[in-house]
C-alpha positions as CSV (number, residue, x, y, z in Angstrom):
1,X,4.9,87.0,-0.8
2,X,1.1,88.1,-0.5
3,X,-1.8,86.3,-0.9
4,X,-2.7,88.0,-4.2
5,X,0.1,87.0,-6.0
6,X,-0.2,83.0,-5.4
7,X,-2.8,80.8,-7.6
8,X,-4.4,78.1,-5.2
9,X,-2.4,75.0,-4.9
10,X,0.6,77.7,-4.4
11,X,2.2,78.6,-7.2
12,X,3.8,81.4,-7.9
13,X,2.8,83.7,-10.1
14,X,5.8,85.7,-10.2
15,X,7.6,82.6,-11.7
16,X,6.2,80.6,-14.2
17,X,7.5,77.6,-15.8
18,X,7.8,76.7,-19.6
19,X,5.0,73.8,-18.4
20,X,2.5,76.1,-16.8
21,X,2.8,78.7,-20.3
22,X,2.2,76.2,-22.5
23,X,-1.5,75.4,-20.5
24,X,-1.9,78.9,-20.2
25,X,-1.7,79.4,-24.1
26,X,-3.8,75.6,-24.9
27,X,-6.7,77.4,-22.6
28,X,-6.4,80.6,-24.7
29,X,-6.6,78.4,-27.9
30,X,-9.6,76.8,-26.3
31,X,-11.7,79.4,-24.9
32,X,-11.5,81.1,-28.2
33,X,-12.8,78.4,-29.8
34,X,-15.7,78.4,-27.8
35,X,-15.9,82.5,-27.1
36,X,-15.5,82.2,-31.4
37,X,-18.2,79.2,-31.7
38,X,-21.7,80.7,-31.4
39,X,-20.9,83.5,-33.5
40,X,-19.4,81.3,-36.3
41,X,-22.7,79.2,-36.3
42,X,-24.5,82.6,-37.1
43,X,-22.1,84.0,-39.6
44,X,-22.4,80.6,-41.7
45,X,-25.6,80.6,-41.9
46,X,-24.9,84.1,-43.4
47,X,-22.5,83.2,-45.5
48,X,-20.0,85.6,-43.3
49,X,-16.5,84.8,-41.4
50,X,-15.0,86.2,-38.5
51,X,-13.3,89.4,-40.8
52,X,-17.3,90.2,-41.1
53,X,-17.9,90.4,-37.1
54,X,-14.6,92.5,-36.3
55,X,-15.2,94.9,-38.9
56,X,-19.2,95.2,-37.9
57,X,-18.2,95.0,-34.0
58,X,-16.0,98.0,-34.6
59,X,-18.5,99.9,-36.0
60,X,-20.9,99.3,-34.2
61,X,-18.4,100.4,-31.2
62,X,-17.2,103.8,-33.1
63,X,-20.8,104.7,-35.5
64,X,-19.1,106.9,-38.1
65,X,-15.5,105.4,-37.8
66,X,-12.8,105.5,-41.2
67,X,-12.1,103.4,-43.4
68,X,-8.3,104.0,-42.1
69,X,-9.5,103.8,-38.7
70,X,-10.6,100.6,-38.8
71,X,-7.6,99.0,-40.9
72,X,-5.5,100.7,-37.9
73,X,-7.7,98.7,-35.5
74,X,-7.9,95.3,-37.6
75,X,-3.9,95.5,-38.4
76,X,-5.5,93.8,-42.1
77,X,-4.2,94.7,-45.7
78,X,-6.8,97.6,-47.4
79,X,-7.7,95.1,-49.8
80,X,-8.9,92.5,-47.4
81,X,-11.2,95.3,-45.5
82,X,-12.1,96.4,-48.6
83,X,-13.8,92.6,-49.5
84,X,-15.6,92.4,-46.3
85,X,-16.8,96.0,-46.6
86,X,-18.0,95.4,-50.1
87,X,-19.9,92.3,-49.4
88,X,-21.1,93.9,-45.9
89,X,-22.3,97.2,-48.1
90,X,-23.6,95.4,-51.2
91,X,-25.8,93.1,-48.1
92,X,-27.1,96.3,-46.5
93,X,-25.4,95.7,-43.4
94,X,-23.3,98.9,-43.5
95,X,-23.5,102.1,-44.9
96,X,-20.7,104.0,-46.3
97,X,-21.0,107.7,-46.3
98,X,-18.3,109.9,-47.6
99,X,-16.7,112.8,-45.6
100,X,-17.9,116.3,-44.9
101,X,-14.5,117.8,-44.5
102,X,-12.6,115.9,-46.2
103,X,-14.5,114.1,-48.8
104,X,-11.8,111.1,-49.6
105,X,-12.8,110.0,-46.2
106,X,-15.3,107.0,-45.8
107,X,-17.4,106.9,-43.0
108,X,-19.5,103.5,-41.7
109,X,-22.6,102.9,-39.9
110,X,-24.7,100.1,-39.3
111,X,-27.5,100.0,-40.8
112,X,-30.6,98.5,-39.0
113,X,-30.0,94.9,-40.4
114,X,-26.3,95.1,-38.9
115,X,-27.2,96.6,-35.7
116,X,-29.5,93.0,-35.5
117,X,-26.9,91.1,-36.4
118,X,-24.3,92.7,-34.7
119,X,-26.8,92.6,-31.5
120,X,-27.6,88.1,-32.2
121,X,-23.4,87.7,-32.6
122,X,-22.5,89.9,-29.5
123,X,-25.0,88.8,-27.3
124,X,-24.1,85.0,-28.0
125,X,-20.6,86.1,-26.7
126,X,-22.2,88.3,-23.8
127,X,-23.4,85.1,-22.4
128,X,-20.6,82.8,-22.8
129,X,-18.8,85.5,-20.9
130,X,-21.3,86.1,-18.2
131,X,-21.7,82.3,-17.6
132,X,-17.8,82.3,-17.2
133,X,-17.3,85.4,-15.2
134,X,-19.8,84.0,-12.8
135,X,-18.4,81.0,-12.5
136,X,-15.0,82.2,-11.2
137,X,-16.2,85.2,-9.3
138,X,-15.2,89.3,-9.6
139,X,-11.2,89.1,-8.6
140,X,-10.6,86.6,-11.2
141,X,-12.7,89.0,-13.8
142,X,-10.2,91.9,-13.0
143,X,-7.1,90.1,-12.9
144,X,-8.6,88.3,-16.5
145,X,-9.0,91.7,-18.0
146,X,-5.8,93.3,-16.6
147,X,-3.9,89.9,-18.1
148,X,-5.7,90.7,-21.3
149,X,-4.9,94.8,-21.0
150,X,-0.8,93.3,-20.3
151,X,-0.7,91.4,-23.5
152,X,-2.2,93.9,-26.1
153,X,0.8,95.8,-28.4
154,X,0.7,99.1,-27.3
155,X,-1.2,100.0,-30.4
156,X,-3.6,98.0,-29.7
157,X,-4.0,99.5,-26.1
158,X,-4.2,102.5,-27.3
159,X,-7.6,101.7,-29.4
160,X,-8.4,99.8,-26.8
161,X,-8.6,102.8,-23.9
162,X,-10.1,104.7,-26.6
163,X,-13.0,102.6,-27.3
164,X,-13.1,102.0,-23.3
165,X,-13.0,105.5,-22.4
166,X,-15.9,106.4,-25.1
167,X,-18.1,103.8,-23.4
168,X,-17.7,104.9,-20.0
């Protein structure tokens, strides 16, 4: 067996127990919490949840994106996006514009208030990330990421490499 595929201490990671799972999914649980934190704090303040930051991260990712396109991406009902879009709209975070070619289409932008915000709530998480990919050095960054990349729903992947490949 090579030297990439055992942890230190020597386990395998070609066989894992129930045991070794079960920490694996309490870490996930608690890093989200604190990847999650900062960016609550802010969107309280605002009077904002986490449905708020997805939909204005996406945007901000893909200026110009559908209404459609993002419920595909946020696997949420059309009425929930609709409520955070509302609010996000009626708050002049995000501008709706409709269609040129097919005018039942909604297309979103930030506006200059959401590009702030969307900036304080991503660079909060920016940090937390650096601090931690710095911490554990650049293999365990790629192997984090391709771990991440294995356990997406191909759908999922899909948007994912798109967004990835746009930014590249």
């Amino acid at each position: 067996m090579s030297e990439s595929s055992r942890q230190p201490g020597g386990e395998s990671l070609l066989f894992l127990t129930d045991e070794q799972l079960r920490k694996g999914i309490e870490a996930m649980f608690f890093a989200y919490r604190g990847f999650t934190a900062d960016p609550d704090r802010i969107l309280s303040e605002k009077g904002y949840g986490r449905a708020h930051h997805r939909a204005i991260h996406f945007i901000n990712r893909s200026p110009g994106t559908t209404v459609n396109n993002l419920l595909s991406i946020l696997g949420v009902t059309k009425q929930s996006l609709n409520r955070v879009l509302r609010t996000l709209i009626e708050d002049g975070l995000v501008d709706s514009r409709v269609g040129t070619r097919d005018k039942r289409e909604r297309h979103l932008f930030l506006t200059p208030e959401g590009e702030a915000l969307e900036s304080e709530l991503s660079t909060a998480q920016r940090n937390r990330m650096r601090a931690a990919f710095r911490q554990v050095g650049p293999e365990a960054v790629v192997g984090f990421r391709q771990v991440l990349e294995a356990m997406m729903d191909n759908d999922m992947r899909r948007h994912y490499t798109r967004l990835r490949e746009a930014s590249e």
